[in-house]
PQR file with spaces between the fields and no chain letter, atoms N, CA, C, O and H, PARSE charges and radii, in Angstrom:
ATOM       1  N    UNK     1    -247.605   87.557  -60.451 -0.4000 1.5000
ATOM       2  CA   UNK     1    -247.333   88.193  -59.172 -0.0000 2.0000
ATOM       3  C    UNK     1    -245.903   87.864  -58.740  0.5500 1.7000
ATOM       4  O    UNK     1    -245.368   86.785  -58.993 -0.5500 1.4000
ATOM       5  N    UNK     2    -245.329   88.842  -58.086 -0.4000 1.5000
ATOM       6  CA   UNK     2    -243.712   88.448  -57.268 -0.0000 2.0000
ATOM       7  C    UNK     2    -243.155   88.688  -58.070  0.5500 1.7000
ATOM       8  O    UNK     2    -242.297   87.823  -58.242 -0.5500 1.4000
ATOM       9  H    UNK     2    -245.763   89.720  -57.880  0.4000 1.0000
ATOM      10  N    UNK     3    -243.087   89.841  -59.137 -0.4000 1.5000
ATOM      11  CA   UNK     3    -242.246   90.101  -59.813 -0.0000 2.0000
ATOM      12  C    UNK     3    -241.563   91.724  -59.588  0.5500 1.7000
ATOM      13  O    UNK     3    -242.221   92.763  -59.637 -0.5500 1.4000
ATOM      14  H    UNK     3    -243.784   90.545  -58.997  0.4000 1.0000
ATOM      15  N    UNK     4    -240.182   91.630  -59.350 -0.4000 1.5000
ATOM      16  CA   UNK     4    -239.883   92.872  -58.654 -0.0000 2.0000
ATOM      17  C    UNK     4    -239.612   93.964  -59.646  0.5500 1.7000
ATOM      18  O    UNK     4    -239.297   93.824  -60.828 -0.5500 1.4000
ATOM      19  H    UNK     4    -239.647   90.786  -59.310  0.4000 1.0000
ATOM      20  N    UNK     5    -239.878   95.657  -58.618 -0.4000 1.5000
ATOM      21  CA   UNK     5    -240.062   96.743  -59.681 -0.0000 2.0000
ATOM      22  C    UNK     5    -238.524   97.060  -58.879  0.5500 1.7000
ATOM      23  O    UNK     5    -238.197   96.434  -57.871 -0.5500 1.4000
ATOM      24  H    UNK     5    -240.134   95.771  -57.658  0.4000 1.0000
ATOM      25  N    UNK     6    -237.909   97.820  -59.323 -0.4000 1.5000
ATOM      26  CA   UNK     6    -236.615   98.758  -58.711 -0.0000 2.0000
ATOM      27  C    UNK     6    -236.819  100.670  -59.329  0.5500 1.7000
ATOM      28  O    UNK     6    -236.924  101.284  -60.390 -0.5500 1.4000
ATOM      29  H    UNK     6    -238.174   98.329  -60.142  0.4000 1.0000
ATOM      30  N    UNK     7    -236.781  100.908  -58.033 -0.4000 1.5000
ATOM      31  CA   UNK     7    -237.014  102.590  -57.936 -0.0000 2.0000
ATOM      32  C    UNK     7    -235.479  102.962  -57.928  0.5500 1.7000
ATOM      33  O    UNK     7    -234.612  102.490  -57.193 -0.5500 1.4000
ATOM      34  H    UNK     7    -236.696  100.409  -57.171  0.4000 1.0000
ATOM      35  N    UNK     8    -235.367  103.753  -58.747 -0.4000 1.5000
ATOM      36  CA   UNK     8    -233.817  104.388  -58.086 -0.0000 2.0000
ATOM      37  C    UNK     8    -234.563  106.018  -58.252  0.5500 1.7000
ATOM      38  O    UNK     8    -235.170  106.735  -59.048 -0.5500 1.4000
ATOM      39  H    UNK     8    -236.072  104.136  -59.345  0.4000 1.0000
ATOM      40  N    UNK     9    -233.979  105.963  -56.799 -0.4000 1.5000
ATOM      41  CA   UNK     9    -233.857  107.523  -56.511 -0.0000 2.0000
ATOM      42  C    UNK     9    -233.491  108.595  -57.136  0.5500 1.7000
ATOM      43  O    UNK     9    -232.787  108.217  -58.073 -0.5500 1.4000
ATOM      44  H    UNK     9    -233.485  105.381  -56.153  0.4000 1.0000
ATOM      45  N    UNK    10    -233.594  109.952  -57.139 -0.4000 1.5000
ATOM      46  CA   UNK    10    -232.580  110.771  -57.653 -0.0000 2.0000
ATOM      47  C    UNK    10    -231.255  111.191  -56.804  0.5500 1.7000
ATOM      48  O    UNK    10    -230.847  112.352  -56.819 -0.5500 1.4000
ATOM      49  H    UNK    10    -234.166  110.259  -56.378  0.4000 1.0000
ATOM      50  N    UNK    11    -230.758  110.389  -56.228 -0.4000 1.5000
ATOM      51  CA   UNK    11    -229.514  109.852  -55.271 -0.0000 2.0000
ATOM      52  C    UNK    11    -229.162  109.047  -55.648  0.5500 1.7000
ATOM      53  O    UNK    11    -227.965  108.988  -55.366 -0.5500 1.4000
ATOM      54  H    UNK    11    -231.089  109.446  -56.216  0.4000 1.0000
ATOM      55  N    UNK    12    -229.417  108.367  -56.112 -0.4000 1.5000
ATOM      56  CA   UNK    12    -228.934  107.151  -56.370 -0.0000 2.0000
ATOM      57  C    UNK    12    -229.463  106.028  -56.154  0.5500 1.7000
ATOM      58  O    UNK    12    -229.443  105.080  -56.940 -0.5500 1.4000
ATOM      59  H    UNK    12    -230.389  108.415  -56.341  0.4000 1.0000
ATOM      60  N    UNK    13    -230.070  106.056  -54.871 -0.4000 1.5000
ATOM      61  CA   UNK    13    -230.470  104.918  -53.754 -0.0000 2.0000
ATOM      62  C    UNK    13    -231.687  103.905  -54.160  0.5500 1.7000
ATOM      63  O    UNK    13    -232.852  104.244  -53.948 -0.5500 1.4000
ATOM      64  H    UNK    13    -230.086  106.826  -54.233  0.4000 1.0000
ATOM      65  N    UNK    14    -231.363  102.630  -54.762 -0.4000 1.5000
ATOM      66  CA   UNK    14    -232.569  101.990  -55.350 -0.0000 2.0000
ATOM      67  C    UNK    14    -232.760  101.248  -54.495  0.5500 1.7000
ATOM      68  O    UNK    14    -231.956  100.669  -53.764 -0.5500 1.4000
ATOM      69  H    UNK    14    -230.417  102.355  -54.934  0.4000 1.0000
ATOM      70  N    UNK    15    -234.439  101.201  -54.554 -0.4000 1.5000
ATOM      71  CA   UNK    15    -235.442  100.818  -53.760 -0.0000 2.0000
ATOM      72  C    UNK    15    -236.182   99.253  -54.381  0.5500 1.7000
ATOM      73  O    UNK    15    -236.250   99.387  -55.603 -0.5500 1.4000
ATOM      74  H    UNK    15    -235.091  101.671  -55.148  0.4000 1.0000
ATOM      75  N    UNK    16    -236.596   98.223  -54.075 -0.4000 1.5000
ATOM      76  CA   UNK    16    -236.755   96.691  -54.331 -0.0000 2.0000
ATOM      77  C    UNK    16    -238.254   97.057  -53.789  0.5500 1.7000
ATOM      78  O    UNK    16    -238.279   97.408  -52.609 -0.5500 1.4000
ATOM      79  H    UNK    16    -236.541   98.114  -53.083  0.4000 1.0000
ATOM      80  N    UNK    17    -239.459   97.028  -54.450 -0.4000 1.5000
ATOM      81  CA   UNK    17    -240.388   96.636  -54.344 -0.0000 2.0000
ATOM      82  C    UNK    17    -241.064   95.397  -55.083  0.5500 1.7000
ATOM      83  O    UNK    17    -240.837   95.495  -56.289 -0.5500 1.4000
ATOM      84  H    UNK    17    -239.438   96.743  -55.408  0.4000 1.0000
ATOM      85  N    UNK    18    -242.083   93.867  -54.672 -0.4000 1.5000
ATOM      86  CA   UNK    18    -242.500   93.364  -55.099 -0.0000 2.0000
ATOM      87  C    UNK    18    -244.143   93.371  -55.591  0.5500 1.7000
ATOM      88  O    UNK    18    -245.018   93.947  -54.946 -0.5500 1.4000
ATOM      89  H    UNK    18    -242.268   93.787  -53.692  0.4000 1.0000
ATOM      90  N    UNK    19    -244.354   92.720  -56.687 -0.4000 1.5000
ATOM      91  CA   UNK    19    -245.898   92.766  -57.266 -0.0000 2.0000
ATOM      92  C    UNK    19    -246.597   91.879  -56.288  0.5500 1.7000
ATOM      93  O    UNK    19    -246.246   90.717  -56.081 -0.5500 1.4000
ATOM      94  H    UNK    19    -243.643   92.252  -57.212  0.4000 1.0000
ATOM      95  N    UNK    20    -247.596   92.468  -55.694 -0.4000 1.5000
ATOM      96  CA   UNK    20    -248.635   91.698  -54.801 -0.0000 2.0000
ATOM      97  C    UNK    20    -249.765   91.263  -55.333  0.5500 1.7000
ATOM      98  O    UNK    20    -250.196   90.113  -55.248 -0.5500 1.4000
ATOM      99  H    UNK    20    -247.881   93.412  -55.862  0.4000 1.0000
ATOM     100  N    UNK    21    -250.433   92.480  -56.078 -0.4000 1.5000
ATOM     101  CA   UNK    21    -251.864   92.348  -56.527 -0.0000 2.0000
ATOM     102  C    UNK    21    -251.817   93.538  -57.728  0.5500 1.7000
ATOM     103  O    UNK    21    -251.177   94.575  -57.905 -0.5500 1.4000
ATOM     104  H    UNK    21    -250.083   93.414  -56.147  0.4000 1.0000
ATOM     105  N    UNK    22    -252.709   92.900  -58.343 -0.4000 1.5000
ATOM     106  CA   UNK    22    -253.436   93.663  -59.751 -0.0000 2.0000
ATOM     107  C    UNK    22    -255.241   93.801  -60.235  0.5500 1.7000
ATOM     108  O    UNK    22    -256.278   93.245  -59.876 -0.5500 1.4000
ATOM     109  H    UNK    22    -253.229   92.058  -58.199  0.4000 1.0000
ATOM     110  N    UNK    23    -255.099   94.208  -60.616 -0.4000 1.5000
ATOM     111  CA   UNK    23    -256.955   94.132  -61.211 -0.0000 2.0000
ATOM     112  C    UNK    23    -256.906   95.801  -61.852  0.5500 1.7000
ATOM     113  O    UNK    23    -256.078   96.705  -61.738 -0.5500 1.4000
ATOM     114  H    UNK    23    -254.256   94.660  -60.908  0.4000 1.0000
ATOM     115  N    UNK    24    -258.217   95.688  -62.560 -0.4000 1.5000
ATOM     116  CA   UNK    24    -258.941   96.248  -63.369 -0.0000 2.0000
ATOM     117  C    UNK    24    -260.009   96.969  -62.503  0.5500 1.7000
ATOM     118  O    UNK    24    -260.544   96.415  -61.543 -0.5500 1.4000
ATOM     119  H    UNK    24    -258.890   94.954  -62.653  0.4000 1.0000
ATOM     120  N    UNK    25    -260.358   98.560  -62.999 -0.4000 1.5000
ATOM     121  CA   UNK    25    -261.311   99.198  -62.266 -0.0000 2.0000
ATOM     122  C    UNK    25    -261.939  100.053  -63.943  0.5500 1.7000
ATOM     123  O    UNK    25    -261.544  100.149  -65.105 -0.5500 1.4000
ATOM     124  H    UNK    25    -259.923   99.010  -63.779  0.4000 1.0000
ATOM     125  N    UNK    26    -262.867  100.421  -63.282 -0.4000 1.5000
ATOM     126  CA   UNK    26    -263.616  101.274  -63.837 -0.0000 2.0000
ATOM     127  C    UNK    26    -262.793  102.695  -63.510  0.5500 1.7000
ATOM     128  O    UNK    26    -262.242  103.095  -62.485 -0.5500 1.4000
ATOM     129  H    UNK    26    -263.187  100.344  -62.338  0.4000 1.0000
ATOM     130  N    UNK    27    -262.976  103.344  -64.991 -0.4000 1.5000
ATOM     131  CA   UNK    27    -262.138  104.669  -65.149 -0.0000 2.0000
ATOM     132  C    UNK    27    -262.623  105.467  -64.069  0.5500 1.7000
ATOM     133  O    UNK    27    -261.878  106.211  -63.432 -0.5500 1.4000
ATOM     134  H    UNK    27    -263.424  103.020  -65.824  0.4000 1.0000
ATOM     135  N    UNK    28    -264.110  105.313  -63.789 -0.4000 1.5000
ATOM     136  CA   UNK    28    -264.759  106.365  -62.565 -0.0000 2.0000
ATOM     137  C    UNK    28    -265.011  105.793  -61.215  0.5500 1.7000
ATOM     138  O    UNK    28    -265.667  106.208  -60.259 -0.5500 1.4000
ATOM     139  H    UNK    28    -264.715  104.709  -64.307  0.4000 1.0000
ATOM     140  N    UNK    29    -264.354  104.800  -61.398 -0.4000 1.5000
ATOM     141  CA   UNK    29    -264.164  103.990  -59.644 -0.0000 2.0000
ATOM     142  C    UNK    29    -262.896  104.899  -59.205  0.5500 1.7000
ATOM     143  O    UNK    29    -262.155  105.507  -59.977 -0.5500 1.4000
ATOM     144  H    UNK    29    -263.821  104.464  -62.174  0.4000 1.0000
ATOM     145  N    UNK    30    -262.827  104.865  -58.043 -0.4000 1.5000
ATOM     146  CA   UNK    30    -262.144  105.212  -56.643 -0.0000 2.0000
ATOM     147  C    UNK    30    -261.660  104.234  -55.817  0.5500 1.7000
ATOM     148  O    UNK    30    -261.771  104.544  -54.630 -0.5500 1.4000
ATOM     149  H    UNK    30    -263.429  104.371  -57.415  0.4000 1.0000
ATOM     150  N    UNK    31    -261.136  103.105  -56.028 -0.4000 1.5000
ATOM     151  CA   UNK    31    -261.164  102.251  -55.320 -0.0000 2.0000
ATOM     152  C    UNK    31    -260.050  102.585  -53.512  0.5500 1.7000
ATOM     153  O    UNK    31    -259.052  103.178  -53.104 -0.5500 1.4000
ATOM     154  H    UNK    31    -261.046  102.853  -56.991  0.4000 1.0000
ATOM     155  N    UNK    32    -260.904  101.905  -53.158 -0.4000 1.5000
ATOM     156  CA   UNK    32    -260.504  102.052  -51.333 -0.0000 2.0000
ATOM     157  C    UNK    32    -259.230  102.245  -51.112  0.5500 1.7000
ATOM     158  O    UNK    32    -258.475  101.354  -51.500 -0.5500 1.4000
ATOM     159  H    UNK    32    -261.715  101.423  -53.490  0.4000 1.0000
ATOM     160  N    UNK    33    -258.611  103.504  -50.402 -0.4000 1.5000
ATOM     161  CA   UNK    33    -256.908  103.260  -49.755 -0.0000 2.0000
ATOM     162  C    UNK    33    -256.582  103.635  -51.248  0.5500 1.7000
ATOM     163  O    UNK    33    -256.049  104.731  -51.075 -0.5500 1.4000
ATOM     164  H    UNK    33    -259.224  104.228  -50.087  0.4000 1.0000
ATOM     165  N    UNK    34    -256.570  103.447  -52.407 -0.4000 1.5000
ATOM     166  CA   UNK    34    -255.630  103.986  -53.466 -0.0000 2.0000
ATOM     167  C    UNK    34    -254.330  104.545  -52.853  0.5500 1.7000
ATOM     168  O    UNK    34    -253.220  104.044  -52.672 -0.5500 1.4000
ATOM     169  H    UNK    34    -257.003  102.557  -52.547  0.4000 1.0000
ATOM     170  N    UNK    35    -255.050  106.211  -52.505 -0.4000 1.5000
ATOM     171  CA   UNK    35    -254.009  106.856  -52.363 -0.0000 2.0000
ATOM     172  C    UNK    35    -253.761  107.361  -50.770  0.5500 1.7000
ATOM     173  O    UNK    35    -253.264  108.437  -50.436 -0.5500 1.4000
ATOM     174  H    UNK    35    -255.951  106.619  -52.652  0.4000 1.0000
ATOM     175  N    UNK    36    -254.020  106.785  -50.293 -0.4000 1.5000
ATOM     176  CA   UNK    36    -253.491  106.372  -48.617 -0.0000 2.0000
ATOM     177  C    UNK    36    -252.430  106.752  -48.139  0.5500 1.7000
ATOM     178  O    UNK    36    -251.448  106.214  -48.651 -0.5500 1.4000
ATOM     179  H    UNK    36    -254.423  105.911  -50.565  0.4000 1.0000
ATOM     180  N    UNK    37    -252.203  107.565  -47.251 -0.4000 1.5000
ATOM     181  CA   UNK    37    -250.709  107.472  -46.997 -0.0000 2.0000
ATOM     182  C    UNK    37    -250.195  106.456  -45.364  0.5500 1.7000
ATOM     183  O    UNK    37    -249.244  106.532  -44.586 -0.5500 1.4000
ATOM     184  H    UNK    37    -253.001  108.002  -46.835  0.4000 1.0000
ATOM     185  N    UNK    38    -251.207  105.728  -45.451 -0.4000 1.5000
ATOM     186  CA   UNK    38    -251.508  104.897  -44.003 -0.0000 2.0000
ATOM     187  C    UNK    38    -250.578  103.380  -44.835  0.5500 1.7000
ATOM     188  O    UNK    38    -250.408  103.032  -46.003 -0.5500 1.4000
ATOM     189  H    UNK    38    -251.980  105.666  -46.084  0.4000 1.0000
ATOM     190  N    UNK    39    -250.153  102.811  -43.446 -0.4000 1.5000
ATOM     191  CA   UNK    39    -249.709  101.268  -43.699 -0.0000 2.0000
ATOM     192  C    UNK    39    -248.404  101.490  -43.758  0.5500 1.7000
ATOM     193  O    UNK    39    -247.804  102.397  -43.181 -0.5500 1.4000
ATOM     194  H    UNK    39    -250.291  103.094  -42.497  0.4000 1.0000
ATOM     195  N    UNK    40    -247.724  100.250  -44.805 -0.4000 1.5000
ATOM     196  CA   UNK    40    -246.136  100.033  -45.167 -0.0000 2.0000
ATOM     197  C    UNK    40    -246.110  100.539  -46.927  0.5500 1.7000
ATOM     198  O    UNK    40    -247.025  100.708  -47.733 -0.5500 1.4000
ATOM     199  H    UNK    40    -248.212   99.513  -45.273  0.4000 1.0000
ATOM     200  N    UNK    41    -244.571  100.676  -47.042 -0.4000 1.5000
ATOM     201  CA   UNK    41    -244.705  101.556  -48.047 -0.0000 2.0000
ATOM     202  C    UNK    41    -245.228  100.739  -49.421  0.5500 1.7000
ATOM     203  O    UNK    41    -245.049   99.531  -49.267 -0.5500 1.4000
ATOM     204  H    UNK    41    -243.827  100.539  -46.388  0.4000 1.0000
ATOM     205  N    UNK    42    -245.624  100.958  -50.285 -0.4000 1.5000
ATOM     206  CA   UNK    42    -246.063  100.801  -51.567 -0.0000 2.0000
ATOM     207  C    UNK    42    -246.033  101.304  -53.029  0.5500 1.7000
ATOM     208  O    UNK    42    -245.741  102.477  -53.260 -0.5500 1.4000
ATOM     209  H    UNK    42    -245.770  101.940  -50.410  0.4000 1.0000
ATOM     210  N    UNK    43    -246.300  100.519  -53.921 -0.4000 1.5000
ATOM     211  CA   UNK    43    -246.090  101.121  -55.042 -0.0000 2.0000
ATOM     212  C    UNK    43    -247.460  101.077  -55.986  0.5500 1.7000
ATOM     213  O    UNK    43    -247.912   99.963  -56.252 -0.5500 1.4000
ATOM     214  H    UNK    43    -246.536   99.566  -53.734  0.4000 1.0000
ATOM     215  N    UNK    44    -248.114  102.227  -56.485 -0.4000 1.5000
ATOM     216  CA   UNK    44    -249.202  101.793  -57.447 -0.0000 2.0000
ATOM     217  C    UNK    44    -248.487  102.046  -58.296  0.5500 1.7000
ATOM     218  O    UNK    44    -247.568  102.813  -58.009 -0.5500 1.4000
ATOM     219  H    UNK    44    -247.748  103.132  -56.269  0.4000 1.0000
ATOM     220  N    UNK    45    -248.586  101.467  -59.871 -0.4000 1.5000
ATOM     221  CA   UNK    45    -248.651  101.830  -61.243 -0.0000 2.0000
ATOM     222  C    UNK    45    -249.936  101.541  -61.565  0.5500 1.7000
ATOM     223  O    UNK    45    -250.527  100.487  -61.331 -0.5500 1.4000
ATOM     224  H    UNK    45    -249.332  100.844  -60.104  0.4000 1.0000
ATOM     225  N    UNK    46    -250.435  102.706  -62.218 -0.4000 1.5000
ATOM     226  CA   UNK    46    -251.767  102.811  -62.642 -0.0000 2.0000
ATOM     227  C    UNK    46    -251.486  103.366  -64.490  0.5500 1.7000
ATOM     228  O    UNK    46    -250.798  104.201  -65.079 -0.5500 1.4000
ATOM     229  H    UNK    46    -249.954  103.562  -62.408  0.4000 1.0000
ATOM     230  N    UNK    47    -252.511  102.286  -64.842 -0.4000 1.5000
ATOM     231  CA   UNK    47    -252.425  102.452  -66.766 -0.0000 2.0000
ATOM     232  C    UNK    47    -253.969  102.173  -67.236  0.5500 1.7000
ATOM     233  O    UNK    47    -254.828  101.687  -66.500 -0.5500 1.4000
ATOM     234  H    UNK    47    -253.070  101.608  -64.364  0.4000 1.0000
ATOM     235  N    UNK    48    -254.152  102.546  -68.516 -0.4000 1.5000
ATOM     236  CA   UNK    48    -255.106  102.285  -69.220 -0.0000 2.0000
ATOM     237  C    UNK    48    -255.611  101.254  -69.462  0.5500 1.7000
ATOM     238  O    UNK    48    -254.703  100.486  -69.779 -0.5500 1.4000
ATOM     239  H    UNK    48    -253.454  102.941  -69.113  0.4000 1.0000
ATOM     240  N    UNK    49    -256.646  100.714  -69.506 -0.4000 1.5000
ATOM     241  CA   UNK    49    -257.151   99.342  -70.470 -0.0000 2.0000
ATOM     242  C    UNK    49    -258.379   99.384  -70.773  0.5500 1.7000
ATOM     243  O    UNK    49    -259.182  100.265  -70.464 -0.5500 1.4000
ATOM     244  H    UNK    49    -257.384  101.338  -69.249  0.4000 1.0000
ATOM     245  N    UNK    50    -258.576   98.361  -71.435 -0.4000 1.5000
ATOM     246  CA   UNK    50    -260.128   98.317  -72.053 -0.0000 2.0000
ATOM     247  C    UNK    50    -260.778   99.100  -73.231  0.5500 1.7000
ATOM     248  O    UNK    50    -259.954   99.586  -74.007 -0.5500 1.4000
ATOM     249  H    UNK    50    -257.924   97.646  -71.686  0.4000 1.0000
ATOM     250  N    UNK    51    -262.059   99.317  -73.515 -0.4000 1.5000
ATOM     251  CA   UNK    51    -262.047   99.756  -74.973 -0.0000 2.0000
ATOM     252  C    UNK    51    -261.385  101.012  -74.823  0.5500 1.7000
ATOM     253  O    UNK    51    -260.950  101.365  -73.727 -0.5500 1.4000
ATOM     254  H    UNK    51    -262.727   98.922  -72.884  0.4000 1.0000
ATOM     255  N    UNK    52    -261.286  101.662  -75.783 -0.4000 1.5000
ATOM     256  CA   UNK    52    -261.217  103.290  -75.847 -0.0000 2.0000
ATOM     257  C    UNK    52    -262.570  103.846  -76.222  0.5500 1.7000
ATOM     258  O    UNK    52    -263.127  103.346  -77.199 -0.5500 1.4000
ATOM     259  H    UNK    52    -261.639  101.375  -76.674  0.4000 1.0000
ATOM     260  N    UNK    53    -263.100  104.714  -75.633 -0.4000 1.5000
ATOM     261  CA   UNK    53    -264.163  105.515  -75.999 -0.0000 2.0000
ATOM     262  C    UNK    53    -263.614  106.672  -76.704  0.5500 1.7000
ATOM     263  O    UNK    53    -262.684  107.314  -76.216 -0.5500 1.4000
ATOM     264  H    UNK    53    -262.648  105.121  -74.839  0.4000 1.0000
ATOM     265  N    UNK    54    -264.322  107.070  -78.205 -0.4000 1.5000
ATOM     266  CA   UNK    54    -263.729  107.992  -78.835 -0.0000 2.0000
ATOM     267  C    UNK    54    -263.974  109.481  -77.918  0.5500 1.7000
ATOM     268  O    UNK    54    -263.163  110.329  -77.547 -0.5500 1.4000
ATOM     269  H    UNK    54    -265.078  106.549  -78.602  0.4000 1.0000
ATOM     270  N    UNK    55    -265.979  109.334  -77.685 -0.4000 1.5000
ATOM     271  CA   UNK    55    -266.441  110.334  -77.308 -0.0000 2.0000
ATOM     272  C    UNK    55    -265.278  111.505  -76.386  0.5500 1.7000
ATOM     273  O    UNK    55    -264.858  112.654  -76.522 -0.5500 1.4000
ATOM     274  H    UNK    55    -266.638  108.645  -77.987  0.4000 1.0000
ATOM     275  N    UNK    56    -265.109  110.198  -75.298 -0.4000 1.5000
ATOM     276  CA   UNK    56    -264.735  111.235  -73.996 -0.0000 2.0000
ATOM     277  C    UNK    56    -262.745  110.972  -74.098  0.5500 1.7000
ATOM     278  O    UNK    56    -261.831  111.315  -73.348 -0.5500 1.4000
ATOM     279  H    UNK    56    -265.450  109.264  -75.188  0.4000 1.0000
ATOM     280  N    UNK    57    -262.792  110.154  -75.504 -0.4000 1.5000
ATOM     281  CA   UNK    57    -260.873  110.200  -75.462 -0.0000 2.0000
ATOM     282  C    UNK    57    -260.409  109.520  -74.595  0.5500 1.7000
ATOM     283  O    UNK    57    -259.249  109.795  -74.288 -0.5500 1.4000
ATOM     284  H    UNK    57    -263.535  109.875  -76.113  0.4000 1.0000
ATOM     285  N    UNK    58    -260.874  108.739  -74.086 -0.4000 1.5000
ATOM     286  CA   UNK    58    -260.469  107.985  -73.061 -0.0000 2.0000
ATOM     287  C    UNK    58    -260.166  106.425  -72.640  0.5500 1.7000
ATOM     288  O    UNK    58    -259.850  106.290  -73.822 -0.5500 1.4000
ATOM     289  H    UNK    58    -261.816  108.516  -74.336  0.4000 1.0000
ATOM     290  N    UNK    59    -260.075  105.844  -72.389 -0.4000 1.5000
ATOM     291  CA   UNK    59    -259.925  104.121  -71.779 -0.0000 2.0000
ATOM     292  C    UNK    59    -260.703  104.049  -70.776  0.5500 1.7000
ATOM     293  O    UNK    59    -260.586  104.769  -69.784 -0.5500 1.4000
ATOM     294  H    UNK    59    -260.332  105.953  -71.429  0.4000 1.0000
ATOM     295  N    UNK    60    -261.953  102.798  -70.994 -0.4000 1.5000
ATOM     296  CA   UNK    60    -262.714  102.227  -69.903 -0.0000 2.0000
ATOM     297  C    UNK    60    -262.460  102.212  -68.601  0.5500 1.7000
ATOM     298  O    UNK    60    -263.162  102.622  -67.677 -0.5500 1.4000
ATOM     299  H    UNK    60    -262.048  102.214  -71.800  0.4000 1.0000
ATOM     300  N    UNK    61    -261.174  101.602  -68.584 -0.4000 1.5000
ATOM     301  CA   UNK    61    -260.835  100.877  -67.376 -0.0000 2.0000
ATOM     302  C    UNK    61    -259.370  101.336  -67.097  0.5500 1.7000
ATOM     303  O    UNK    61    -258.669  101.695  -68.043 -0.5500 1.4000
ATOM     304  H    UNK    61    -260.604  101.269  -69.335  0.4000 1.0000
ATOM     305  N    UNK    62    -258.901  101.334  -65.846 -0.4000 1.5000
ATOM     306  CA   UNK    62    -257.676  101.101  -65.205 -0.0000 2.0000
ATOM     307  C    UNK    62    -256.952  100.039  -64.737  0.5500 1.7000
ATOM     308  O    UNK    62    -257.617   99.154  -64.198 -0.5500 1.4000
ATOM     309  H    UNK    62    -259.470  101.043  -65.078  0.4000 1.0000
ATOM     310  N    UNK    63    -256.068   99.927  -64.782 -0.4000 1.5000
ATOM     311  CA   UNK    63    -255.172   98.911  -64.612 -0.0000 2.0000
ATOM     312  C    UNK    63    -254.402   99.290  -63.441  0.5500 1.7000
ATOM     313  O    UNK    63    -253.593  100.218  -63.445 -0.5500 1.4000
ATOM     314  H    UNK    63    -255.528  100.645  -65.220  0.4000 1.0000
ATOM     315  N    UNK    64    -254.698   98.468  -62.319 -0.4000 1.5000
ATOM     316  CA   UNK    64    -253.692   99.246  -61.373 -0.0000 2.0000
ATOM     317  C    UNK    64    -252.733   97.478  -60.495  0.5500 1.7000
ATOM     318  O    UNK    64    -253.149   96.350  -60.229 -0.5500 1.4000
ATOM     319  H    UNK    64    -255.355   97.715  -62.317  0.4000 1.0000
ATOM     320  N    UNK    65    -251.441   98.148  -60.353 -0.4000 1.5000
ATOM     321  CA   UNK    65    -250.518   97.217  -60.287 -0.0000 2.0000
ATOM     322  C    UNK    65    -250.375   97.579  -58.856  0.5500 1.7000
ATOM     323  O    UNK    65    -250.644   98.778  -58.782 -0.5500 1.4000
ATOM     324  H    UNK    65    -251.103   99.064  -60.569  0.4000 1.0000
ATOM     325  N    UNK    66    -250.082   97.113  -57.695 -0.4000 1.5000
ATOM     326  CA   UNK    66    -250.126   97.280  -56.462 -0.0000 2.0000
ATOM     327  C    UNK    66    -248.284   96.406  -56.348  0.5500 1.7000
ATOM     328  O    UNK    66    -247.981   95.434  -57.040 -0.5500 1.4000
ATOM     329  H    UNK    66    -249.864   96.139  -57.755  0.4000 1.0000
ATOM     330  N    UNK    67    -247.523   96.943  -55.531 -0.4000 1.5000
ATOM     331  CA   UNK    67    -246.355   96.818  -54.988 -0.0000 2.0000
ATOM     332  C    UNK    67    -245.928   97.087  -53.602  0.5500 1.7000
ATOM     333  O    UNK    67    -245.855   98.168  -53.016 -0.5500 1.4000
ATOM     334  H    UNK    67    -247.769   97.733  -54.969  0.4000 1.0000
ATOM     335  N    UNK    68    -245.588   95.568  -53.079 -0.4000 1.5000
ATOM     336  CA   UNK    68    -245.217   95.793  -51.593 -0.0000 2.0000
ATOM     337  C    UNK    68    -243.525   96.093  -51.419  0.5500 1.7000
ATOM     338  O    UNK    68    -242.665   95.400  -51.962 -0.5500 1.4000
ATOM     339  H    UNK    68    -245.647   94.690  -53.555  0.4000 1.0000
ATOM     340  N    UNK    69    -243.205   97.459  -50.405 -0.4000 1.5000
ATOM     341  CA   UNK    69    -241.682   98.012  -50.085 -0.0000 2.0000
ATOM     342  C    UNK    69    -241.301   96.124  -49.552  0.5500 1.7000
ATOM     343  O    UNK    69    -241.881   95.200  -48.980 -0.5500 1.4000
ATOM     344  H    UNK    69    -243.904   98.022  -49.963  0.4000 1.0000
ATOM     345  N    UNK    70    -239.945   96.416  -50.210 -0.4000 1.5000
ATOM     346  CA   UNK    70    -238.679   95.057  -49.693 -0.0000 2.0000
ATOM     347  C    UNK    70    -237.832   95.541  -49.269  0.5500 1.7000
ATOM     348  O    UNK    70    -237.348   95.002  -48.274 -0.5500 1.4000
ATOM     349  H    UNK    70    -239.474   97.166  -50.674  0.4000 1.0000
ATOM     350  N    UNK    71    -237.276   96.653  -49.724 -0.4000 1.5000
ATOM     351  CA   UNK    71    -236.726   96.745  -48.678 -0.0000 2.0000
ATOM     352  C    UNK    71    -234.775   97.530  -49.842  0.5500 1.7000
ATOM     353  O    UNK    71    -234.950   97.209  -51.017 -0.5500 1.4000
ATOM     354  H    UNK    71    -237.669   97.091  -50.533  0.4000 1.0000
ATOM     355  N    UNK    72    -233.955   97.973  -49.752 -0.4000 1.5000
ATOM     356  CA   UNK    72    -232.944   98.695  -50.701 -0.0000 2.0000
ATOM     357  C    UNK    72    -232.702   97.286  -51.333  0.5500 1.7000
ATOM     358  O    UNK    72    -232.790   96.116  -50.960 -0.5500 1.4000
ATOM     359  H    UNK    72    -233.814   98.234  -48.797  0.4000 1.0000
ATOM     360  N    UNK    73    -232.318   98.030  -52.590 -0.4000 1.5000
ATOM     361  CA   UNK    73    -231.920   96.579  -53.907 -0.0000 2.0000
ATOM     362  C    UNK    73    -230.671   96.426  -53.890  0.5500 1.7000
ATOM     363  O    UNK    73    -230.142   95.584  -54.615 -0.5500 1.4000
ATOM     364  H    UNK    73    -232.247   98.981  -52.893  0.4000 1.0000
């Protein structure tokens, strides 16, 4: 955790967000607020993990990386 992401704009203008929280969901979870546009600003990165299922082509689980706004880099 506390490891910073940097957004640069298509302006130019880069943005300093830090890692708050992480965890693992189920591919068919929804988890709460995801995609919210309520609060201070944030960053998800959301990725794959866990087995791969051939059937449905897919990855178990999600990986989602949560990022709190700091503020211009």
């Amino acid at each position: 955790m506390g490891a910073d992401v940097i957004v640069v704009l298509g302006d130019g203008t880069r943005i300093q967000f830090s890692v708050g929280a992480k965890g693992s969901w189920l591919a068919s979870a929804h988890p709460s607020g995801l995609f919210s546009g309520d609060g201070l600003p944030r960053l998800s990165l959301i990725t794959c993990t866990g087995g791969y299922d051939r059937s449905s082509q897919t990855y178990a689980e999600r990986l989602i990386v949560e990022a709190g706004y700091v503020g211009l880099a």
